[in-house]
C-alpha positions in Angstrom: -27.4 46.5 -22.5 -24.5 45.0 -24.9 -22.7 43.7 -21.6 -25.8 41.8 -20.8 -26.4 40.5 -24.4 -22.6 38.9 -24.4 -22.9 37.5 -21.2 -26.2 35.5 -21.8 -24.2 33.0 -23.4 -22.0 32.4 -21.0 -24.4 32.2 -18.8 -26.7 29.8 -20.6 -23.8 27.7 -21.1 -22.8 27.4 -17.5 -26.8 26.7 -16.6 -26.9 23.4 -19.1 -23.4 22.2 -18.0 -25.1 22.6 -14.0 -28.3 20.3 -15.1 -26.4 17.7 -17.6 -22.7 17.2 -16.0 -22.5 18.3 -12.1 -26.6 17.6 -10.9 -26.5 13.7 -12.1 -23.1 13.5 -11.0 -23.7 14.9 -7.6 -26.8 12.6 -7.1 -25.0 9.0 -8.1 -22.4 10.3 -5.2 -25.3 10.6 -3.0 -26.7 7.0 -4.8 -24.0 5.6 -3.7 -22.9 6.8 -0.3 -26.6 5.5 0.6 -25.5 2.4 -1.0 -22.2 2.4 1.3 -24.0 3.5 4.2 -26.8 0.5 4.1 -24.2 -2.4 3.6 -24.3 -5.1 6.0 -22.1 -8.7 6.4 -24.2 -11.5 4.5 -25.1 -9.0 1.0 -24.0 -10.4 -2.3 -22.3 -7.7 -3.5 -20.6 -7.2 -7.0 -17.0 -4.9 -6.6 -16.4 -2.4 -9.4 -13.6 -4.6 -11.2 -16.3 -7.4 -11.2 -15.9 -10.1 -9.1 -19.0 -11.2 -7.2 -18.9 -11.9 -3.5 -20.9 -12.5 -0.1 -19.5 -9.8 2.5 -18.4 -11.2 5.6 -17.0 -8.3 7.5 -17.0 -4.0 7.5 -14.2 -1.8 9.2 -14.1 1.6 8.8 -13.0 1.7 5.1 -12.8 -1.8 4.1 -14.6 -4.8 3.7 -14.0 -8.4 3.8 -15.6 -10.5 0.6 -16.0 -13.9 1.0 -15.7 -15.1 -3.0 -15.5 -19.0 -2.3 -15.8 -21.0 0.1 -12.9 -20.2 2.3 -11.4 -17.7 0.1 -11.6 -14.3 1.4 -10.5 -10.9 -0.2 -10.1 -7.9 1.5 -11.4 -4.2 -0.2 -11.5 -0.3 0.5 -15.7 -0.1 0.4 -15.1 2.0 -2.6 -14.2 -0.7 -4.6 -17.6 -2.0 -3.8 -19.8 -1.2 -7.5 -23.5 -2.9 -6.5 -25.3 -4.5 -3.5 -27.5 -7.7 -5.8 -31.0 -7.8 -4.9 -31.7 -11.8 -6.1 -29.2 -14.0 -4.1 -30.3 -16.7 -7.0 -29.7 -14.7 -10.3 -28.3 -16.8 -12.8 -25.4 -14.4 -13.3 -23.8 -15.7 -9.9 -24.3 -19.4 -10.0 -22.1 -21.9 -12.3 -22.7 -22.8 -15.7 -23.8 -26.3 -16.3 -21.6 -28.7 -17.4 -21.4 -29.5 -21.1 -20.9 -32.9 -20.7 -23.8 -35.1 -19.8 -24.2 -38.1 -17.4 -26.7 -39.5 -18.9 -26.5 -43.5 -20.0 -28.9 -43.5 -22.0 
């Protein structure tokens, strides 16, 4: 009964460290595998170091990101940290200029 009464704690303790470290861990992996899997040439993408993109091309473990017009960057898929939804969210297009045109 005094075995069972140290071990409890132990237990317990490798219980909450299952359901708060390893469980959401295990199902962003899975998030974004899914993620990896679905990816297809023409998705605005955004890599993990930030640089948004349109993908042009997908080998076996790399992609081709198309970040200009005629620019072209080559990446493991890994890199690869969001697919956007909105092709038009502000975030992607250019600031407008500060100067302005206007005559009058």
């Amino acid at each position: 009964m005094e075995s069972l009464s140290t071990l409890l704690p132990i237990l317990l303790i490798g219980v909450v460290f299952y359901l708060l470290i390893m469980r959401p861990a295990r199902n962003r992996q899975k998030k974004q595998q899914q993620m990896m899997s679905a990816l297809q040439p023409g998705a605005r993408i955004m890599t993990t170091a930030g640089m948004f993109g349109t993908v042009v091309e997908i080998d076996d473990d790399n992609a081709s990101i198309e970040i200009a017009p005629g620019v072209t960057i080559r990446v493991v898929k890994a890199a690869i940290g969001r697919v956007l939804d909105d092709p038009e969210s502000p975030e992607l297009e250019a600031p407008p200029a500060s100067g302005s045109t206007d005559p009058s």
